[in-house]
N, C-alpha and C positions, 0 to 999 in steps of 0.2 A: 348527836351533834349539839343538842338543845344543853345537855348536860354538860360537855367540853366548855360550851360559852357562859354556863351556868358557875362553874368551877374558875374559869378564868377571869371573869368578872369578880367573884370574892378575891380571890386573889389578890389582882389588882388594887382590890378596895383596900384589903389589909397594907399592902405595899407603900401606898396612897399616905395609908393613916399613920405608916412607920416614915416616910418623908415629913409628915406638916409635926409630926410630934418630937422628931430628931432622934430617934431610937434608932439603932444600929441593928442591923438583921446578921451580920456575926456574933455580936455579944450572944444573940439570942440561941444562939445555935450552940453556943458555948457556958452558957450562963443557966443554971436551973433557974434559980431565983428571980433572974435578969427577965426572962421569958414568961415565967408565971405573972412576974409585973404586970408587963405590959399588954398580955392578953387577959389579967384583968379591963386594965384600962379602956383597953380596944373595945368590950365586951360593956363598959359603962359606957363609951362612944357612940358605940352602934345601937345600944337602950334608949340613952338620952338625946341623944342628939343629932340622934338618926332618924329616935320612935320607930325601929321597927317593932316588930312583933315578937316574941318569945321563938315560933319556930322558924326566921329571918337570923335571926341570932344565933343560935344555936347552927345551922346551915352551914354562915359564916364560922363559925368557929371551928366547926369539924374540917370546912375546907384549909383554913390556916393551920390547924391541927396536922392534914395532911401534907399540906405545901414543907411544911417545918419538919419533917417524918423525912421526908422526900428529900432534903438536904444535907439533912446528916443528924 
């Protein structure tokens, strides 16, 4: 259970962060380029100006990794 809320909360956050930044989560599905973009960005996001931790990051990004896998 701890894990489901652990995964849907990244989630979320990522989803979050493609709303306030105006990225389109089709392009991303569609777009190599498009997608490596922005989860740079996302990944200098949750660094800077999140200050998480290096394994906070990476977390997140395995779960957006997944969510993006899981779509297509």
């Amino acid at each position: 259970a701890q894990t489901r809320r652990a995964y849907l909360s990244r989630v979320q956050g990522f989803l979050g962060y493609l709303g306030v930044s105006g990225e389109d989560l089709g392009a991303l599905l569609t777009n190599d380029q498009e997608r490596e973009h922005v989860l740079r960005e996302y990944k200098f996001y949750l660094k800077k100006h999140l200050k998480m931790l290096p394994s906070s990051v990476n977390a997140n990004l395995t779960a957006t990794d997944h969510f993006l896998q899981f779509l297509g």
